[in-house]
N, C-alpha and C positions, 0 to 999 in steps of 0.2 A: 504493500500500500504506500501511496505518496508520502501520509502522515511518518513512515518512520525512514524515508529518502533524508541523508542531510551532508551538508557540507560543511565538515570540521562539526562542530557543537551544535549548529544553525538547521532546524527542518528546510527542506529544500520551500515546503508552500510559506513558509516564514519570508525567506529569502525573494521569492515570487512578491510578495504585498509589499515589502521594502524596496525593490526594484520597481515595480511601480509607481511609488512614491519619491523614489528618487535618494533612499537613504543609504544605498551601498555605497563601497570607495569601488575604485577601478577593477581592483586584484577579485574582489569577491565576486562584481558583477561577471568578470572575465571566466571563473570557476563555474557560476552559475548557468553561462551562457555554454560552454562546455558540457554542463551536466545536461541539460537541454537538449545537447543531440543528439546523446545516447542511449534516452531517457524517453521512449516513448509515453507514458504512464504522466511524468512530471511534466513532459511537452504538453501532452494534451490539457493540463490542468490551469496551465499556464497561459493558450490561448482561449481557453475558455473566460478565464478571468480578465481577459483583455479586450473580450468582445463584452462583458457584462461593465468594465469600464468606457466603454466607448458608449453603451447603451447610458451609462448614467451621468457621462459627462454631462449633458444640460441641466440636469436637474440639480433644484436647490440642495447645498446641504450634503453634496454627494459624497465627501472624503469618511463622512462620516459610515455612512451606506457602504463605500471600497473595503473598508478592512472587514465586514461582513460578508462579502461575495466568496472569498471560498470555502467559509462554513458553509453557505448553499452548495457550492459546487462538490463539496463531500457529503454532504448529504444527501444529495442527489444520486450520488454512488452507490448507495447502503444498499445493499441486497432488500429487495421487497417482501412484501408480506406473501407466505405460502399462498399456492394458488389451488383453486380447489381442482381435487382428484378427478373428472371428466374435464378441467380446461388443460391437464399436463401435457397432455400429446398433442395439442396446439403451440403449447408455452415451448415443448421440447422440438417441435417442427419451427417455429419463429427464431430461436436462438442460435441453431445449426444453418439457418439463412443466412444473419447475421455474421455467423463465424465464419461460413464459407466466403460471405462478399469481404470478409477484415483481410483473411489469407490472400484471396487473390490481391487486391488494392498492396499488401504489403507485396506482393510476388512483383504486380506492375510498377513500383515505384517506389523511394524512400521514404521511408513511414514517418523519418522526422523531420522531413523538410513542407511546409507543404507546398500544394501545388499552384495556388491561387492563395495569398491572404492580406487584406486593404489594412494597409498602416491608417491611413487617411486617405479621406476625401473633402476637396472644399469647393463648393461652389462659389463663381467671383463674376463680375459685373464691370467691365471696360470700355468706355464711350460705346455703349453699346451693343457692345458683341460678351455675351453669356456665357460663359468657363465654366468646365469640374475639371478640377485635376487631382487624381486621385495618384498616391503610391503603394506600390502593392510588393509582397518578394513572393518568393517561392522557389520551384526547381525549375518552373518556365521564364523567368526573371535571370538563371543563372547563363554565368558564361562556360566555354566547355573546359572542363576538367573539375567543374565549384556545383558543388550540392546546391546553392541555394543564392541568390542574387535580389538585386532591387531595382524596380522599375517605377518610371512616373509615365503618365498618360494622360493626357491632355483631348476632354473634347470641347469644340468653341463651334456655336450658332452666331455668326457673323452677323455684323450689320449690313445694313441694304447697301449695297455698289463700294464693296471694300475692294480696294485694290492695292498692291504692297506686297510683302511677306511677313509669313510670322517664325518666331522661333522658339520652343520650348526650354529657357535655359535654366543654370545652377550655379548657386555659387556658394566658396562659404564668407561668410560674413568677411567683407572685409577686403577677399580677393578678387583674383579675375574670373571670370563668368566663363560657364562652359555649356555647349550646344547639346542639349540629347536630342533634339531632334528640330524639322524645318522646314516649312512648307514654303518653296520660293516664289509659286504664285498664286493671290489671291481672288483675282479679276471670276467673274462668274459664278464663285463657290457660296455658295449658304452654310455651308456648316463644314468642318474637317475636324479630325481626329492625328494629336501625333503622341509616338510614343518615344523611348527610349531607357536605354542600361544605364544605371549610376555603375564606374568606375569602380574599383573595391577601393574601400580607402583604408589605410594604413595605418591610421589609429581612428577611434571614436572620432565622429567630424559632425556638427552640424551645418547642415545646407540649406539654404534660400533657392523654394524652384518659383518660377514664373513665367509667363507671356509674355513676351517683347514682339508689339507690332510694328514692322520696317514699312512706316504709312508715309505718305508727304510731311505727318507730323508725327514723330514717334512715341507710341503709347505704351506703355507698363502694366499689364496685373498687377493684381496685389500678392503680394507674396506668402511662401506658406512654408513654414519651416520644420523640418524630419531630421531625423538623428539617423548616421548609419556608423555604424561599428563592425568590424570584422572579428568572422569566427571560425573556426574551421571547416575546409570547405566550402568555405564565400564569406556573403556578406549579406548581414539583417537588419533591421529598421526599427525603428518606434517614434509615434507623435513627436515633436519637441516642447 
C-alpha cells in the first residue's frame, strides 16, 4: 500500500501534499520524482491528487480542502463492502475485464509515464483573436530515447482579415525567447492550431509561453507560466 511507501523517515503521500504545496528542498523533491517512476501504485496517487487540485483550484478556501484530498483518494481504495452471493460471478467477471484491459495497457506502453496528461490550460483574449494554450507531457510529448517529455499547444480563432504570422514562443524569465512553433501565414485563416516540444532543460527552469502576433503592429498574449524539471528519462511539468 502507498500509506507504508516512504522516503528516508517521510511516507511517500506525505511527501506528495508537500510537493504540492511547494515545501520540499531540491534533493527531496529530486528522490521523490524518482520514486514516481518506478512507482506505479504512488504514481497513480499522485496524479490523482493533482487533478483533484486542479478541480479545487477556484474554489474559496481550497488549501485548506488540499491536504484533505488524499484521505479521499485512500479511501477510495479500501476494498468495499462484501457483495452478495448471486452478484459474485458478475463482481468476478467485471474485475478479470478490468485486469485483463490493466495487462494489456501495461504490455502497450509504460505504465509510469502517461500518455496524455494537461499541466494547464489557459484560455486568453488578444485584440481579438481567442487563445487556449494548454501544456501537456506524457510519452507522446517525449523525444526519442526519453520516456516522457512536455509539450505546449496552442489553438487561436483569429480575428476577421488577420494577416501577419504568429509564433508560439518561451522563455525563461529574463532570457531570450524561443520558437516551439509558427504559423508564417495568416491571410484567409479563421482559426489555427500550433504545437511544439519544450527542450529538456537541465535543471528545474520556469518558463513564460505565449502568442506573439508578426501583425503590421505586433501583439502579445498574455503569458502563462509552467515549471519543467528533469527526471529520468525526460522531462515533467507542473503549474507554476
Amino acid at each position: 500500500m502507498t500509506g507504508s511507501h516512504r522516503i528516508g523517515p517521510q511516507p511517500v503521500e506525505a511527501l506528495i501534499v508537500a510537493a504540492a504545496d511547494r515545501e520540499l528542498d531540491r534533493q527531496t523533491e529530486e528522490q521523490l520524482d524518482a520514486h514516481l517512476m518506478t512507482c506505479p501504485e504512488c504514481a497513480s496517487v499522485a496524479a490523482e491528487h493533482s487533478r483533484l487540485l486542479d478541480r479545487l483550484r477556484p474554489l474559496p478556501n481550497a488549501d485548506a480542502v488540499r491536504h484533505r484530498s488524499l484521505s479521499r483518494i485512500r479511501a477510495s481504495l479500501q476494498p468495499r463492502q462484501r457483495v452478495p452471493l448471486l452478484e459474485l460471478g458478475l463482481a468476478i467477471t467485471v474485475v478479470a475485464l478490468v485486469v485483463a484491459g490493466a495487462v494489456a495497457v501495461r504490455r502497450g506502453a509504460d505504465p509510469y509515464a502517461p500518455q496524455r496528461e494537461v499541466v494547464l490550460e489557459s484560455a486568453q483574449d488578444a485584440a481579438g483573436h481567442q487563445m487556449v494554450i494548454t501544456v501537456e507531457e506524457g510519452r507522446f510529448a517525449a523525444s526519442p530515447g526519453e520516456t516522457t517529455g512536455v509539450i505546449a499547444r496552442a489553438h487561436i480563432d483569429l480575428a476577421p482579415e488577420t494577416t501577419g504570422r504568429a509564433e508560439l514562443r518561451f522563455a525563461a524569465p529574463g532570457e531570450a525567447y524561443g520558437v516551439l512553433a509558427a504559423a508564417p501565414e495568416l491571410a484567409g485563416l479563421h482559426s489555427l492550431s500550433l504545437e511544439g516540444r519544450f527542450p529538456r532543460p537541465p535543471t528545474a527552469t520556469t518558463y513564460e509561453v505565449w502568442i506573439h502576433f508578426v501583425l503590421p503592429a505586433p501583439i502579445e498574449g498574455p503569458r502563462v507560466l509552467v515549471d519543467l524539471y528533469p527526471v529520468p528519462g525526460g522531462s515533467r511539468a507542473r503549474m507554476h
